[in-house]
BAKEKOL-92776 format. One line per 8 residues: number of its first residue (from 0); their letters; for each residue x, y, z of C-alpha. Coordinates in Angstrom, 3 decimals. Layout:
NUM = A = X:Y:Z | ...;
//
This chain:
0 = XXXXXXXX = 63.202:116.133:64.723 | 63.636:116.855:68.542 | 61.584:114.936:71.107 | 60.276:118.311:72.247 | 59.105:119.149:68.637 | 57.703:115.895:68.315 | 55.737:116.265:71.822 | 54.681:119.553:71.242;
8 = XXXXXXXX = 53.610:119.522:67.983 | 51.378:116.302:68.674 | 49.644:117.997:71.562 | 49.405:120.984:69.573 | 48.014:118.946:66.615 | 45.647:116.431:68.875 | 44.603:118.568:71.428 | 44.504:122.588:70.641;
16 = XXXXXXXX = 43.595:121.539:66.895 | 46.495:124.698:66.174 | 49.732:124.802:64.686 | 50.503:128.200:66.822 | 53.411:127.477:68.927 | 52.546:130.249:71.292 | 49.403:128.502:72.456 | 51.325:125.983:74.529;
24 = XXXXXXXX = 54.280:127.107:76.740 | 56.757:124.350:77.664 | 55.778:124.419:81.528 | 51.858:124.603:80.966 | 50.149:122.040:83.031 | 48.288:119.669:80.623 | 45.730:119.398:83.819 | 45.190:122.244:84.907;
32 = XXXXXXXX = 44.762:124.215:82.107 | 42.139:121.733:80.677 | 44.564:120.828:78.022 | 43.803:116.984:78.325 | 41.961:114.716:80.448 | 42.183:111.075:82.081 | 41.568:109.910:77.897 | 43.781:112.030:76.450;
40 = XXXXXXXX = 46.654:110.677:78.814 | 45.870:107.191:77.428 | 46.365:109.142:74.125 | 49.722:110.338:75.823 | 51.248:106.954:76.783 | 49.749:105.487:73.299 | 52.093:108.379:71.172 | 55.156:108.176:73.568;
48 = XXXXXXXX = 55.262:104.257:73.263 | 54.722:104.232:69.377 | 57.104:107.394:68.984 | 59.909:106.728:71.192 | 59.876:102.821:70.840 | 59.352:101.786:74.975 | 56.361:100.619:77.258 | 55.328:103.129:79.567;
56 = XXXXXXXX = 55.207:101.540:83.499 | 51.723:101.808:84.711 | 53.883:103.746:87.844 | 55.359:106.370:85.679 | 51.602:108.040:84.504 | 51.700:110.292:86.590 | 51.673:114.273:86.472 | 55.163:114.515:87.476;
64 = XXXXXXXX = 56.163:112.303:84.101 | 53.116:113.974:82.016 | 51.715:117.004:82.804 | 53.876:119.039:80.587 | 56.053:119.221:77.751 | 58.946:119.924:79.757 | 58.192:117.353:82.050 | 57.209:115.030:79.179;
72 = XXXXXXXX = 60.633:115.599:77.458 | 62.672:114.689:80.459 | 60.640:111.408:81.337 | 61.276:110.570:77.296 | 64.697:111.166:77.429 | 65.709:109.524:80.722 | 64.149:106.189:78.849 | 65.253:106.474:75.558;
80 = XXXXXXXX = 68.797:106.702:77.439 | 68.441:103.656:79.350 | 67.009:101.538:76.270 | 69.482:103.000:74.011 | 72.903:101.177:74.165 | 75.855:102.710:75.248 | 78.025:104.048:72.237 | 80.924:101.654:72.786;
88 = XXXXXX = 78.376:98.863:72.866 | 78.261:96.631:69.691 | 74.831:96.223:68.494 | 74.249:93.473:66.153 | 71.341:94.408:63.474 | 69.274:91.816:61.616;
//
């Protein structure tokens, strides 16, 4: 599953209590269009850690990093890039 399905689909799931795709557009302010509040971004940073498998920085919650699914996608991805290892790297498991 993408990280936008993932995103959207929790915020569709946990905060519009809808499965209807077409309630949430991709650049709809959380914010401003009531969609969560101060909580539910504790919510936010909560799912993104456990999902994505990093620690939010207390610097990054901000509205340019989570006030959208677009904008939530592209913080995701920029630091699931830099903890995932480079493919030539060798990674040594268990």
């Amino acid at each position: 599953m993408s990280i936008e399905t993932l995103i959207r689909d929790y915020i569709l799931e946990n905060f519009l209590y809808t499965d209807d795709e077409n309630k949430l557009g991709n650049d709809d302010s959380f914010l401003e269009n009531g969609v969560v509040d101060s909580t539910g971004v504790v919510e936010l940073v909560m799912f993104v850690e456990e999902t994505f498998g990093f620690e939010v920085a207390d610097e990054d919650i901000v509205p340019e990093h989570f006030d959208s699914v677009e904008r939530l996608v592209r913080y995701v991805q920029l630091n699931v890039a830099q903890t995932t290892p480079d493919a030539g790297e060798l990674v040594t498991v268990g």
